[in-house]
mmCIF file of the N, C-alpha and C atoms, coordinates in Angstrom:
data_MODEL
# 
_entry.id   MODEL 
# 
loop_
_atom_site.group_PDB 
_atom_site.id 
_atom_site.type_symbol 
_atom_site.label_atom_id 
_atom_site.label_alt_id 
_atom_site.label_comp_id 
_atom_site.label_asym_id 
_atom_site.label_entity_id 
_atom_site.label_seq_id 
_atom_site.pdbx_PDB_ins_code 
_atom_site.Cartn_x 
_atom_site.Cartn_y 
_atom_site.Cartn_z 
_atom_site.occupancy 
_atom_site.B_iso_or_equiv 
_atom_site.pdbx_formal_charge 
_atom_site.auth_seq_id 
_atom_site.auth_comp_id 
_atom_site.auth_asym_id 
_atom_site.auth_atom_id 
_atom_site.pdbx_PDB_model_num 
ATOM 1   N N  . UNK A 1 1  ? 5.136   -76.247 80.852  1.00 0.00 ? 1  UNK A N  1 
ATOM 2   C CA . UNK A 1 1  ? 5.383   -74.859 80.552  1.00 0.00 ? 1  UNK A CA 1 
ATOM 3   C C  . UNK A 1 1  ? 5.400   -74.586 79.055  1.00 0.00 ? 1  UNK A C  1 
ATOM 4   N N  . UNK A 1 2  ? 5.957   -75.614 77.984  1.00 0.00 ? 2  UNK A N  1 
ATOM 5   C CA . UNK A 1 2  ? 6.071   -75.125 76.724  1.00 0.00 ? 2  UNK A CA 1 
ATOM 6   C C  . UNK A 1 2  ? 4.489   -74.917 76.042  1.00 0.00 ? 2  UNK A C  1 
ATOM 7   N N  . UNK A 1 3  ? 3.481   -75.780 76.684  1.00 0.00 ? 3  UNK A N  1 
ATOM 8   C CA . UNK A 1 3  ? 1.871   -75.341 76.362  1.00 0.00 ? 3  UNK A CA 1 
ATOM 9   C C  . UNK A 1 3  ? 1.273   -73.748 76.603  1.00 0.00 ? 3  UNK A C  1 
ATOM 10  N N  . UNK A 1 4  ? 2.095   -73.568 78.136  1.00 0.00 ? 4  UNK A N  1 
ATOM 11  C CA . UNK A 1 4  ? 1.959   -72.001 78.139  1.00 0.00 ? 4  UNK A CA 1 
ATOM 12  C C  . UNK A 1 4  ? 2.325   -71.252 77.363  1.00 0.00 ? 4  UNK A C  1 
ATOM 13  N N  . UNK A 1 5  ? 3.458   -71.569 77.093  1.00 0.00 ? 5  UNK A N  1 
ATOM 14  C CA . UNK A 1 5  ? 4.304   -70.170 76.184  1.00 0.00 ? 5  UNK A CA 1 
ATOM 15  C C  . UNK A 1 5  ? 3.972   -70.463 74.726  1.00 0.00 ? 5  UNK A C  1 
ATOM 16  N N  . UNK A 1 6  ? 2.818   -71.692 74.494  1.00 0.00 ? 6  UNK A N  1 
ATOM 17  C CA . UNK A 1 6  ? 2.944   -71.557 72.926  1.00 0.00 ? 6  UNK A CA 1 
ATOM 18  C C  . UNK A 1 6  ? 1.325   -70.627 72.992  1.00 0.00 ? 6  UNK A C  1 
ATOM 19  N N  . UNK A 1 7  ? 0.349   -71.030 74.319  1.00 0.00 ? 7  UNK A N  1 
ATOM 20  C CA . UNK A 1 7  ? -0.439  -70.158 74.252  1.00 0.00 ? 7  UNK A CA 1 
ATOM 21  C C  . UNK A 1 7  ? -0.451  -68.799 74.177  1.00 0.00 ? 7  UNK A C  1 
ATOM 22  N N  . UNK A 1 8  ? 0.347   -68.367 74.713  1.00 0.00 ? 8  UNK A N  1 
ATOM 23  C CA . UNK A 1 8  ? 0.734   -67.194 74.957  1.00 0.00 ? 8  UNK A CA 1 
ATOM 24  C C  . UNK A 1 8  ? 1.148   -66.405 73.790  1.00 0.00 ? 8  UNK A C  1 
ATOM 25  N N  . UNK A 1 9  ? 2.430   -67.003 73.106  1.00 0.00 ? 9  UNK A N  1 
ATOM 26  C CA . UNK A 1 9  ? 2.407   -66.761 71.643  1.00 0.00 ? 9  UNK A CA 1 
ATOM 27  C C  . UNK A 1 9  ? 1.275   -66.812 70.659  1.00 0.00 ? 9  UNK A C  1 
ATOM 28  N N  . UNK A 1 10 ? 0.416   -67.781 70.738  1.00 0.00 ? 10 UNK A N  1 
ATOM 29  C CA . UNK A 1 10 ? -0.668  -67.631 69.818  1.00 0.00 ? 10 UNK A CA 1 
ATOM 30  C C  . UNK A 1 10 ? -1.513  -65.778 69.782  1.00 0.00 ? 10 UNK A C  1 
ATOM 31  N N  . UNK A 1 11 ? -1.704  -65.732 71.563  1.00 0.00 ? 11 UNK A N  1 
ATOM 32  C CA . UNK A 1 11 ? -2.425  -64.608 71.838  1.00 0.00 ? 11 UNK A CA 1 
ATOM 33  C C  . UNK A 1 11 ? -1.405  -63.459 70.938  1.00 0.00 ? 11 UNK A C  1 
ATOM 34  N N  . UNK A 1 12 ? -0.159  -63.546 71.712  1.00 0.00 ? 12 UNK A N  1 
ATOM 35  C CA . UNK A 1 12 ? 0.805   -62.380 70.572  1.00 0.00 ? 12 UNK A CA 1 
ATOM 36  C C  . UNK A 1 12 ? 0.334   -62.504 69.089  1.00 0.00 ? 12 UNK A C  1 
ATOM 37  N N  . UNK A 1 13 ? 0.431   -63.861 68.795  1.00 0.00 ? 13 UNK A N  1 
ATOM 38  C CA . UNK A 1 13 ? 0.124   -63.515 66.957  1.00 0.00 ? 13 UNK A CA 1 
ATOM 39  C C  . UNK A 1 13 ? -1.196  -63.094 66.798  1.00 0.00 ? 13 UNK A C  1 
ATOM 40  N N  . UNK A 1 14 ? -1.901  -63.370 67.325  1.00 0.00 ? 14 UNK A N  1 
ATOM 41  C CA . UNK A 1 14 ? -3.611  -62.990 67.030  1.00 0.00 ? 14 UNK A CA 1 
ATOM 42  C C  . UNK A 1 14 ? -3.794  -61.716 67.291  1.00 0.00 ? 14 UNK A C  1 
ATOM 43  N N  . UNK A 1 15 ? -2.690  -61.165 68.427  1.00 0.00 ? 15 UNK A N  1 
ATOM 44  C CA . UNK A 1 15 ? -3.182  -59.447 68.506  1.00 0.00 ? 15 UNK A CA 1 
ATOM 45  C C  . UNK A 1 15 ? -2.283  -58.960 67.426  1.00 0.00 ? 15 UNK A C  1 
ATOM 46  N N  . UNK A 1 16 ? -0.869  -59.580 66.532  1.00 0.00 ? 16 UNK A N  1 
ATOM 47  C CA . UNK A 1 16 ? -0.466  -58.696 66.100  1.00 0.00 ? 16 UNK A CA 1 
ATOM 48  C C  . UNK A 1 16 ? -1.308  -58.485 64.336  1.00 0.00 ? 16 UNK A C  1 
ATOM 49  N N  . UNK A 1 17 ? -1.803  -59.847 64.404  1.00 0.00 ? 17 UNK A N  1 
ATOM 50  C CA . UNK A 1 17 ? -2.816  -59.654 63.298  1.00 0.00 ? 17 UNK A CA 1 
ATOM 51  C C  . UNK A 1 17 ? -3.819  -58.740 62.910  1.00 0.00 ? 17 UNK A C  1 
ATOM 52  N N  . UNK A 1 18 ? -4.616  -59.076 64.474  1.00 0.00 ? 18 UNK A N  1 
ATOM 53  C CA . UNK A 1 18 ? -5.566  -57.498 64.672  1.00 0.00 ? 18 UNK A CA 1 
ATOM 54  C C  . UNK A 1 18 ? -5.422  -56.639 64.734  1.00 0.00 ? 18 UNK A C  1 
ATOM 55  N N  . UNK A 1 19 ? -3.922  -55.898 65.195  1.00 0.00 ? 19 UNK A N  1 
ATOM 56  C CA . UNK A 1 19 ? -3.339  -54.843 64.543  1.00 0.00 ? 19 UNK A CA 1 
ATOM 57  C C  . UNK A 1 19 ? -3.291  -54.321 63.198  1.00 0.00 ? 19 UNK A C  1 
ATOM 58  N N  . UNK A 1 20 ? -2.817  -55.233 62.633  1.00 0.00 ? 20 UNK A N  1 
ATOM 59  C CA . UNK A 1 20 ? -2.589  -55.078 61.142  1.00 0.00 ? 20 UNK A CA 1 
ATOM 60  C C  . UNK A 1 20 ? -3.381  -54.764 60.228  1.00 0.00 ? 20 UNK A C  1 
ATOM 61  N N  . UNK A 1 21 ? -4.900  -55.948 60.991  1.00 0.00 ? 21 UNK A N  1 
ATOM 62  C CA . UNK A 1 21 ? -6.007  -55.944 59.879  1.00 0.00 ? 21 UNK A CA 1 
ATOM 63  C C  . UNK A 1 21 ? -7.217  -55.386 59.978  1.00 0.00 ? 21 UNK A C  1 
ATOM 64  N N  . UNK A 1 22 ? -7.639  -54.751 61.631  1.00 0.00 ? 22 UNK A N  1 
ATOM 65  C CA . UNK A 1 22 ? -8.658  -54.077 61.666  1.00 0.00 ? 22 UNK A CA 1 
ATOM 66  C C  . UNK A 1 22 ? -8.278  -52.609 61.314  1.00 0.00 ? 22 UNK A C  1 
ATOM 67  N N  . UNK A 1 23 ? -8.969  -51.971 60.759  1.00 0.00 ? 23 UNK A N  1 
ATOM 68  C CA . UNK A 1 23 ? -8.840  -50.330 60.427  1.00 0.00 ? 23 UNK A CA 1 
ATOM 69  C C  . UNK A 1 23 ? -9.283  -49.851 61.467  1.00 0.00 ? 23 UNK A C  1 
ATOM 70  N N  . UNK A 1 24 ? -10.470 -49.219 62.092  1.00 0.00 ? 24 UNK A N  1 
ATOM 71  C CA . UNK A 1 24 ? -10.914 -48.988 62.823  1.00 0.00 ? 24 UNK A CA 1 
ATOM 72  C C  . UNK A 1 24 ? -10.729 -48.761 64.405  1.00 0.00 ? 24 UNK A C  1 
ATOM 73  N N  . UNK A 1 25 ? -10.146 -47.761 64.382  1.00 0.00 ? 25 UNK A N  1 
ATOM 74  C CA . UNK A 1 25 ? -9.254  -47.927 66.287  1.00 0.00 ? 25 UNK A CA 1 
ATOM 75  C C  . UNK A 1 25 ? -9.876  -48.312 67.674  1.00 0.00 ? 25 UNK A C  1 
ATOM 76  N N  . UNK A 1 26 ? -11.628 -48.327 67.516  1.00 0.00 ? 26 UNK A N  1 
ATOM 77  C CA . UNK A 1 26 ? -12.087 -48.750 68.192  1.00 0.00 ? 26 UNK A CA 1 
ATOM 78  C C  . UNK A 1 26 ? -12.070 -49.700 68.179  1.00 0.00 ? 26 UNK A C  1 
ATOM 79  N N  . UNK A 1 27 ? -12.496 -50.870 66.857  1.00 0.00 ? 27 UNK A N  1 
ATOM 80  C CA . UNK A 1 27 ? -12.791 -52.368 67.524  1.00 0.00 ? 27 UNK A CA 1 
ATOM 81  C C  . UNK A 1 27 ? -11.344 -52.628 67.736  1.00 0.00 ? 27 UNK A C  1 
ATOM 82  N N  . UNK A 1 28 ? -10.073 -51.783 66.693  1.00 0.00 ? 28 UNK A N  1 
ATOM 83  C CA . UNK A 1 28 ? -8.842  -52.944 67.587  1.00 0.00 ? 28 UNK A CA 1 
ATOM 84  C C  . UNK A 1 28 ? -9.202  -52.830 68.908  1.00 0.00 ? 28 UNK A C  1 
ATOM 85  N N  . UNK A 1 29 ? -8.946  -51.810 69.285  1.00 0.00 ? 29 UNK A N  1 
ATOM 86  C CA . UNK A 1 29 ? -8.203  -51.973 70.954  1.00 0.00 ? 29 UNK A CA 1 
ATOM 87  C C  . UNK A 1 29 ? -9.620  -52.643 71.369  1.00 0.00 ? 29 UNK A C  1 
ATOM 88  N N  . UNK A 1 30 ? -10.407 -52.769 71.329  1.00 0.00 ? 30 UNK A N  1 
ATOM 89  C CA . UNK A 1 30 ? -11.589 -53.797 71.610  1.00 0.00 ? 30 UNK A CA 1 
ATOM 90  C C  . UNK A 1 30 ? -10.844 -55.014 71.743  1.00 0.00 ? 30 UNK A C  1 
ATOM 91  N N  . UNK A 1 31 ? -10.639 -54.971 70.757  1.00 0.00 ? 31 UNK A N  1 
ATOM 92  C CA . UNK A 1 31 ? -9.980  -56.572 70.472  1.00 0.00 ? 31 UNK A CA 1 
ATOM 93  C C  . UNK A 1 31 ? -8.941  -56.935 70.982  1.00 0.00 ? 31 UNK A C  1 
ATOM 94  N N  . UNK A 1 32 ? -8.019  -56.168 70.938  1.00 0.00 ? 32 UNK A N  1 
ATOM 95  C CA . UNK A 1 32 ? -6.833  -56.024 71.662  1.00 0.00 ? 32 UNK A CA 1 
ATOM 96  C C  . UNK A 1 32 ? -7.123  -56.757 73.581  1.00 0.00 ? 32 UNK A C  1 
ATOM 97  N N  . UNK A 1 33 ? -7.753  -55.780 74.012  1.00 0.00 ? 33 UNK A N  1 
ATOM 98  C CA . UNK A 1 33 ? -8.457  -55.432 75.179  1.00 0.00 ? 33 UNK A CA 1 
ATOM 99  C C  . UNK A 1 33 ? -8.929  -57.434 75.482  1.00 0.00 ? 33 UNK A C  1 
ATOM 100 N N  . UNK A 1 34 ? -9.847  -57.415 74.643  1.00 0.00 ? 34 UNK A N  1 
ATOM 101 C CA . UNK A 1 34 ? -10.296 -59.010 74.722  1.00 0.00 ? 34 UNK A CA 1 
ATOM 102 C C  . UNK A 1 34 ? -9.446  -59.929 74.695  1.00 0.00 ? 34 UNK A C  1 
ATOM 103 N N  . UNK A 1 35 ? -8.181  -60.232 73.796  1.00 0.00 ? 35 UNK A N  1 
ATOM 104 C CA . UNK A 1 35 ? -7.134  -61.061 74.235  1.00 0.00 ? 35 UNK A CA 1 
ATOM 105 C C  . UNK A 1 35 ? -6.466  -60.756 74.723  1.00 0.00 ? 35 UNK A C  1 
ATOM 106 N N  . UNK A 1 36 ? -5.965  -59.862 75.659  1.00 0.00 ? 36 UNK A N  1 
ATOM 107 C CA . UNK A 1 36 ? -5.424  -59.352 76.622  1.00 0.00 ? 36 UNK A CA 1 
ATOM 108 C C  . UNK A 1 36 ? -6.142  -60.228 77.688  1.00 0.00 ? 36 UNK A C  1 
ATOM 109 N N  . UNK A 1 37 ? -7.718  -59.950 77.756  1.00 0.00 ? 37 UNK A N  1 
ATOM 110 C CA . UNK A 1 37 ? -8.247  -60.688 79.128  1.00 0.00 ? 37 UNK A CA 1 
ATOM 111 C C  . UNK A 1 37 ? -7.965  -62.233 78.963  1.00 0.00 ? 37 UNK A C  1 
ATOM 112 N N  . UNK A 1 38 ? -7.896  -62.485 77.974  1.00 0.00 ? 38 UNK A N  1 
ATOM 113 C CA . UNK A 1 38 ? -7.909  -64.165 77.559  1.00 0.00 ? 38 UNK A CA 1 
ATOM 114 C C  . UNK A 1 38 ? -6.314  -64.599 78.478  1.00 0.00 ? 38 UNK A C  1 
ATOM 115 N N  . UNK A 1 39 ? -5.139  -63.568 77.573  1.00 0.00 ? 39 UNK A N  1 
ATOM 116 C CA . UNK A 1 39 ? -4.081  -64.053 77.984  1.00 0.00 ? 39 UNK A CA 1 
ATOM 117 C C  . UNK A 1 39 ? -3.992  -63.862 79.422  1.00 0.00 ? 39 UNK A C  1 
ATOM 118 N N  . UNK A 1 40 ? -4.048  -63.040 79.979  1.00 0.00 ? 40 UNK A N  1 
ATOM 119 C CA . UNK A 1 40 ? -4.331  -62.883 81.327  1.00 0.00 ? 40 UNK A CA 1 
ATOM 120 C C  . UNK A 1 40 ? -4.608  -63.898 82.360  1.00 0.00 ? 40 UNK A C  1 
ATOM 121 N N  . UNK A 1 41 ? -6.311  -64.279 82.055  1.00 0.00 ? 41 UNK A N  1 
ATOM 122 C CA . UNK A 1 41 ? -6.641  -65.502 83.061  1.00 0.00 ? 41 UNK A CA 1 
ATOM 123 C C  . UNK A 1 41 ? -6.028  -66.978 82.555  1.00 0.00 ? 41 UNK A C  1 
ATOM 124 N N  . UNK A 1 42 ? -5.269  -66.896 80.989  1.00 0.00 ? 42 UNK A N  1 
ATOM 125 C CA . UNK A 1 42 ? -4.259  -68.205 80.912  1.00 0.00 ? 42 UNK A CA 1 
ATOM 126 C C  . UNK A 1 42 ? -3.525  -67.983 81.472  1.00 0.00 ? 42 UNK A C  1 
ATOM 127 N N  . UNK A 1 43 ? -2.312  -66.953 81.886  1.00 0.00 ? 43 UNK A N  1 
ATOM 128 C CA . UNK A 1 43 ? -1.636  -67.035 82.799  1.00 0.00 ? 43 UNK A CA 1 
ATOM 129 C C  . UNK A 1 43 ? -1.600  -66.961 84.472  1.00 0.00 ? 43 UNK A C  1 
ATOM 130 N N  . UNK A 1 44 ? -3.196  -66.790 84.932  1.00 0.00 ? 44 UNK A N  1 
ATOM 131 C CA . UNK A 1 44 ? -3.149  -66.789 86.336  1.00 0.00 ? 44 UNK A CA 1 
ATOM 132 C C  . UNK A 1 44 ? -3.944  -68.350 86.520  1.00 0.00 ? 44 UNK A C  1 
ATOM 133 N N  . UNK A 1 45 ? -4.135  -68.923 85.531  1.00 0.00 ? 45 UNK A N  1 
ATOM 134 C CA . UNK A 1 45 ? -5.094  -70.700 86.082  1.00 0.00 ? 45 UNK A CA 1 
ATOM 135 C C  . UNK A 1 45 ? -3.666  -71.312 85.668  1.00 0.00 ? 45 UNK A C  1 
ATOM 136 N N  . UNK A 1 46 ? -2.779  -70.955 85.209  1.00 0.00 ? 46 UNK A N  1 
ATOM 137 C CA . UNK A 1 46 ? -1.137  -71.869 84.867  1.00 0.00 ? 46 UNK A CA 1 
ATOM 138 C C  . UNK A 1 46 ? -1.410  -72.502 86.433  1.00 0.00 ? 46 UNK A C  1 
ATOM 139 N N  . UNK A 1 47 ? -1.400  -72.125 87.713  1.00 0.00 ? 47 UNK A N  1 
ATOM 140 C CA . UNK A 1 47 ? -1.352  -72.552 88.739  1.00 0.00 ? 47 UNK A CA 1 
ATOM 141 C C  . UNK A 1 47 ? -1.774  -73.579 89.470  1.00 0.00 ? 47 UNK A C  1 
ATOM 142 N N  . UNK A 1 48 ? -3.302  -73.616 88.809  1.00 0.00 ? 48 UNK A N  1 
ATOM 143 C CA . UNK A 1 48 ? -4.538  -74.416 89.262  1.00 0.00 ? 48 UNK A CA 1 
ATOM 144 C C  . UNK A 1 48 ? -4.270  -75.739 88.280  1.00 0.00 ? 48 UNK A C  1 
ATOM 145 N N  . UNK A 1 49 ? -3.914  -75.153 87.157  1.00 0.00 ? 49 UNK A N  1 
ATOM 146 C CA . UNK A 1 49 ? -3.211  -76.620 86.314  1.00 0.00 ? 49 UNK A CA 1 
ATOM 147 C C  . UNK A 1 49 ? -2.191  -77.302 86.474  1.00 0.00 ? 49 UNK A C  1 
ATOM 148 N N  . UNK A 1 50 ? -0.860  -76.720 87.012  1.00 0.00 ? 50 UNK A N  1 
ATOM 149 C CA . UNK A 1 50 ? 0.341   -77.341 87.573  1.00 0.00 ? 50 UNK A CA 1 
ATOM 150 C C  . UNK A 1 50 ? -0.396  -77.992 88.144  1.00 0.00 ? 50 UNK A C  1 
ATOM 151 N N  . UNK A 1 51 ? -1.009  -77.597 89.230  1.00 0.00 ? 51 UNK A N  1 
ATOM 152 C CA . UNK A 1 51 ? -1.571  -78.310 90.882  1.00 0.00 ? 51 UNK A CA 1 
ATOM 153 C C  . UNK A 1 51 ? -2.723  -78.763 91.804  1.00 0.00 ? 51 UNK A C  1 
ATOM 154 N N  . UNK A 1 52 ? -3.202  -79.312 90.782  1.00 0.00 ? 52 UNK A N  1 
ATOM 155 C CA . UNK A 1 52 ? -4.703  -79.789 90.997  1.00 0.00 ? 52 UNK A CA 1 
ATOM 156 C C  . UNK A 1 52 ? -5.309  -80.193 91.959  1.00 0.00 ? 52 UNK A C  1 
ATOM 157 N N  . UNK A 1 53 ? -4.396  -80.770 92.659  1.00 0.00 ? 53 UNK A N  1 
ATOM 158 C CA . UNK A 1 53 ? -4.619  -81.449 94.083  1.00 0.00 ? 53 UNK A CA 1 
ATOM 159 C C  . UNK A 1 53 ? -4.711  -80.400 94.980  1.00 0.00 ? 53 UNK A C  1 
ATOM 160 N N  . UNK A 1 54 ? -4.494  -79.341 94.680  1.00 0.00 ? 54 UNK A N  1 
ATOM 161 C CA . UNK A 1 54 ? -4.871  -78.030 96.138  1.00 0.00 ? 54 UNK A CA 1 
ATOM 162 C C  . UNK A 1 54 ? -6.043  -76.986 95.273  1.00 0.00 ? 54 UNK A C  1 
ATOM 163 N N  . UNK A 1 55 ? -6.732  -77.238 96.145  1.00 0.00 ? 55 UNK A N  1 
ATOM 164 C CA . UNK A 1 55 ? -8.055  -76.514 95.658  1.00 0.00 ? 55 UNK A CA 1 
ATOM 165 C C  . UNK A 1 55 ? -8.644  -75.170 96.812  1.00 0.00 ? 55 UNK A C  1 
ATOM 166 N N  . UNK A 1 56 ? -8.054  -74.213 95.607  1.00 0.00 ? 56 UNK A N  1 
ATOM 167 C CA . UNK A 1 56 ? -7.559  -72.685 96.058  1.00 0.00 ? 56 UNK A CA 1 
ATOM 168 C C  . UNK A 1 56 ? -9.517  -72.475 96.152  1.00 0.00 ? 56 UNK A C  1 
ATOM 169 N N  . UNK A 1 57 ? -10.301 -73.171 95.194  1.00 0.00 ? 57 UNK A N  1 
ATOM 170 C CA . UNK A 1 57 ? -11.049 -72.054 95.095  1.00 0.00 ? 57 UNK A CA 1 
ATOM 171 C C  . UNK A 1 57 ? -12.204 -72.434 96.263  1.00 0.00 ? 57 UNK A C  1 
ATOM 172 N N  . UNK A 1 58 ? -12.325 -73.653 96.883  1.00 0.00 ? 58 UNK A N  1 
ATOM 173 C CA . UNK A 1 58 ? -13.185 -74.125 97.712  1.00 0.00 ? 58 UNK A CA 1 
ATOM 174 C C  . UNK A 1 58 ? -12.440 -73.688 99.054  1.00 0.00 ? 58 UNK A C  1 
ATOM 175 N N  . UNK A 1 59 ? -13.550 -72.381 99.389  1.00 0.00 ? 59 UNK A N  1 
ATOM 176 C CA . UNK A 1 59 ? -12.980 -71.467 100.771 1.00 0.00 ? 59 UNK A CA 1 
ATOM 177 C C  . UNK A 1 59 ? -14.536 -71.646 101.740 1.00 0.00 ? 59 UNK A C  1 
ATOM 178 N N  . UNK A 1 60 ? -14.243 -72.332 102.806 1.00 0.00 ? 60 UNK A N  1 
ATOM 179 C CA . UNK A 1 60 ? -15.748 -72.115 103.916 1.00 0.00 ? 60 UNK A CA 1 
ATOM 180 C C  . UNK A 1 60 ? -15.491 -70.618 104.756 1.00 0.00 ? 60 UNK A C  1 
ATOM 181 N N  . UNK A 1 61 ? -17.086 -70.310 104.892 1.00 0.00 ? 61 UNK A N  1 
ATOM 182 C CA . UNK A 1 61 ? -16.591 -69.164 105.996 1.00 0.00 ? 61 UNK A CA 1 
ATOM 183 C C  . UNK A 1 61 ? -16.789 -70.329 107.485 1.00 0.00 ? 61 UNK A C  1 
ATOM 184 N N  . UNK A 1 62 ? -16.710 -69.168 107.744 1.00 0.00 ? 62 UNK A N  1 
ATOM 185 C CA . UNK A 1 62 ? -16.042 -69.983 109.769 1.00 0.00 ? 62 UNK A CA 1 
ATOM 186 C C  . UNK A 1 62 ? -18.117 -70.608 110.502 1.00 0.00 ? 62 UNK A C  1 
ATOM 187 N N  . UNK A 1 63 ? -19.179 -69.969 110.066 1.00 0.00 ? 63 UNK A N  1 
ATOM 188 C CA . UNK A 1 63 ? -20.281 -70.383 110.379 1.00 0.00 ? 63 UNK A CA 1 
ATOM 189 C C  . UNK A 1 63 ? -20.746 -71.229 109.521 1.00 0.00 ? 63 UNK A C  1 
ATOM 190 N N  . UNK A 1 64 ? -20.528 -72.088 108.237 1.00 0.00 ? 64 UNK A N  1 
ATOM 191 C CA . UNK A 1 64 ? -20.710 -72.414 107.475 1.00 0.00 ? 64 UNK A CA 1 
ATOM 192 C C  . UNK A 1 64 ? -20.712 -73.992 107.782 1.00 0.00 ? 64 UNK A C  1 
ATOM 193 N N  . UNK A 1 65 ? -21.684 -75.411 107.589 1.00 0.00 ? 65 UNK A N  1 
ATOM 194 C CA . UNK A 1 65 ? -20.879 -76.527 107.861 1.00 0.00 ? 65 UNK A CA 1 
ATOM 195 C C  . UNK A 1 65 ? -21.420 -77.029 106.372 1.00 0.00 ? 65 UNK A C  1 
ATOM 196 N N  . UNK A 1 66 ? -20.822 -78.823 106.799 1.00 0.00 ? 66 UNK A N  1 
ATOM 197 C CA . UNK A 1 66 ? -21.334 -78.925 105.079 1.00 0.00 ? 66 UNK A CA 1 
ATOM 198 C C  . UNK A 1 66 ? -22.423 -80.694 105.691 1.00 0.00 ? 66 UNK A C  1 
ATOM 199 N N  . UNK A 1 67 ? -23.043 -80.417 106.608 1.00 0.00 ? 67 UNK A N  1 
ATOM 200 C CA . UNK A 1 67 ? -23.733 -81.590 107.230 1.00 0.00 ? 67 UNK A CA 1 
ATOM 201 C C  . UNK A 1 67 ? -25.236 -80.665 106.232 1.00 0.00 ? 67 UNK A C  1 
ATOM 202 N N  . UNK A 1 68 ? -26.342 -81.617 106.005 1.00 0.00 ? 68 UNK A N  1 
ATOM 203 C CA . UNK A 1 68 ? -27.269 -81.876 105.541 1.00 0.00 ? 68 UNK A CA 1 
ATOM 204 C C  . UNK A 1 68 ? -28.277 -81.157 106.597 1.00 0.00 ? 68 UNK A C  1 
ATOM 205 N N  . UNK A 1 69 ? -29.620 -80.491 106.016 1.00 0.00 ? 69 UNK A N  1 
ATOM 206 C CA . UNK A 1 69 ? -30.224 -80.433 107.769 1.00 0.00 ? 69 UNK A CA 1 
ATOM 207 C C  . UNK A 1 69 ? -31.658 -80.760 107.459 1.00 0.00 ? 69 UNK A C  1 
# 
């Protein structure tokens, strides 16, 4: 967990920088907007990294097999 929260902090300092230092109100919130998505999907794969051994993302549908043909 302390890897998360230092990521997480990084994202805080990097947006509060881009606050500070872009003029321009479009590219901030651009920018803003962009580490926002960053921090975001770091905090929803925290999961997939705790727990590697369960693999959320390999889903079959029900007609589907995995034999060769």
């Amino acid at each position: 967990m302390n890897r998360l929260y230092a990521g997480l902090a990084a994202f805080v300092a990097l947006g509060v920088l881009a606050w500070t230092t872009i003029g321009d109100p479009r590219i901030r919130l651009a920018t803003l907007a962009i580490l926002a998505m960053f921090a975001v999907k770091t905090w929803v794969r925290r999961k997939d990294l705790m727990h590697p051994d369960k693999s959320s993302d390999v889903e079959h549908d029900a007609g589907e097999t995995d034999l060769p043909m």
